[in-house]
C-alpha positions in Angstrom: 134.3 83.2 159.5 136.2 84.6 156.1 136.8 88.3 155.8 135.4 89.9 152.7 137.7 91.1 150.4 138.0 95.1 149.9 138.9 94.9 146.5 135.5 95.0 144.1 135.6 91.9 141.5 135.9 93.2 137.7 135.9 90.5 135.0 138.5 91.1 132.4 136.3 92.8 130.0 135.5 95.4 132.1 139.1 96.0 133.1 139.6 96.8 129.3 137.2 99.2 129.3 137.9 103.1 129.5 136.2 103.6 132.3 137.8 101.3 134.5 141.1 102.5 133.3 139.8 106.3 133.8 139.2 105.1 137.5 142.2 103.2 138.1 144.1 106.4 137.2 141.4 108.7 138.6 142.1 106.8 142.1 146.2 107.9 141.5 146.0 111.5 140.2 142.7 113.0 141.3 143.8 116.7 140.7 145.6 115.4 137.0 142.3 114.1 135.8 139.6 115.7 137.6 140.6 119.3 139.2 142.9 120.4 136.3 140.5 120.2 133.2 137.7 121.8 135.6 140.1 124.7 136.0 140.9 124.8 132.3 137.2 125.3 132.0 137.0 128.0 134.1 139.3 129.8 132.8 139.0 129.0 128.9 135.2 130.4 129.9 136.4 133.3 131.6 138.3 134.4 128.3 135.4 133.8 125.7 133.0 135.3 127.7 134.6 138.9 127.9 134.1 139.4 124.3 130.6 138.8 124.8 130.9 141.1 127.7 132.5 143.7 126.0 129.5 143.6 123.2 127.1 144.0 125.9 128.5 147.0 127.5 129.5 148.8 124.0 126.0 149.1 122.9 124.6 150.4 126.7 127.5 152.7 125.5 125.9 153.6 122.6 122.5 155.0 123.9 123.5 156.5 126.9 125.9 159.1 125.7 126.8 162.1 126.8 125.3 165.8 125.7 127.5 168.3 123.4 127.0 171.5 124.3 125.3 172.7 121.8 123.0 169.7 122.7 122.6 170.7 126.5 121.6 174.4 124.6 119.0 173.6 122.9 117.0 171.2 125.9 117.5 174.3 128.4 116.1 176.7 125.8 112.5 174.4 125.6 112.6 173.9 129.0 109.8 175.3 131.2 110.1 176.0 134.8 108.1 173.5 137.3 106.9 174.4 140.6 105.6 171.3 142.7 103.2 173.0 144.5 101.2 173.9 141.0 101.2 170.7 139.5 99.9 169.2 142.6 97.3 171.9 143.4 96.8 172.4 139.8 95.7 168.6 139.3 94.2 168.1 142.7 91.5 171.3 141.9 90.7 170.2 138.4 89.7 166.6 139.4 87.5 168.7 142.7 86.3 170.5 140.1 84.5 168.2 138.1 82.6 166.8 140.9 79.3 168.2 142.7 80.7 168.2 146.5 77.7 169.7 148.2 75.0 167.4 146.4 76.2 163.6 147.9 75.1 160.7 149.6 76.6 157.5 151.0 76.3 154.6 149.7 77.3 151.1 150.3 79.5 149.2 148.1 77.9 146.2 146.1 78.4 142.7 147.1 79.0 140.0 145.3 76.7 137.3 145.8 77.0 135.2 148.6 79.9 137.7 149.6 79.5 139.0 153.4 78.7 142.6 153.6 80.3 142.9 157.3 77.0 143.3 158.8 76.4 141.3 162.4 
């Protein structure tokens, strides 16, 4: 029984091609043709991206800036001291307040229909 060849048939119009050459040469000088423009990539990317970077960053820059003095003055002058335990008490009574707590009766929520209401 013949042995197959291991070389691939390629009529000669495909051999002219630039593909065929690109692999022909590709099978030679893998890192030449393949690893070195992916690298060039990379690092051509690298280099216009920190201007775009740069942009970015400059205009956080902008609104968050720090206080002058003079700035830091005036805020502390307005400011009001806050004690925790009044604006929790202070909120918590208002909102008792408004509500009758000796007059109440429980109720049951509303199903929807054909909703379960948890009863066996």
């Amino acid at each position: 029984m013949p042995t197959f060849q291991s070389k691939k048939f390629r009529s000669s119009t495909e051999s002219n091609s630039f593909g065929a050459k690109y692999r022909s040469m590709m099978a030679k000088r893998p890192f030449l043709l393949f690893g070195l423009p992916f690298l060039t990539v990379i690092v051509a990317g690298s280099f216009v991206l920190t201007p775009a970077a740069a942009i970015r960053y400059e205009r956080h820059d902008r609104k968050v800036r720090t206080m002058t003095r003079e700035e830091e003055l005036g805020v502390s002058a307005n400011k009001r001291r806050v004690d925790i335990r009044e604006e929790f008490l202070g909120c918590f009574c208002l909102r008792l307040a408004a509500k009758d707590l000796d007059n109440w009766e429980q109720k049951r929520v509303e199903r929807l229909k054909g909703e379960s209401d948890g009863l066996l």
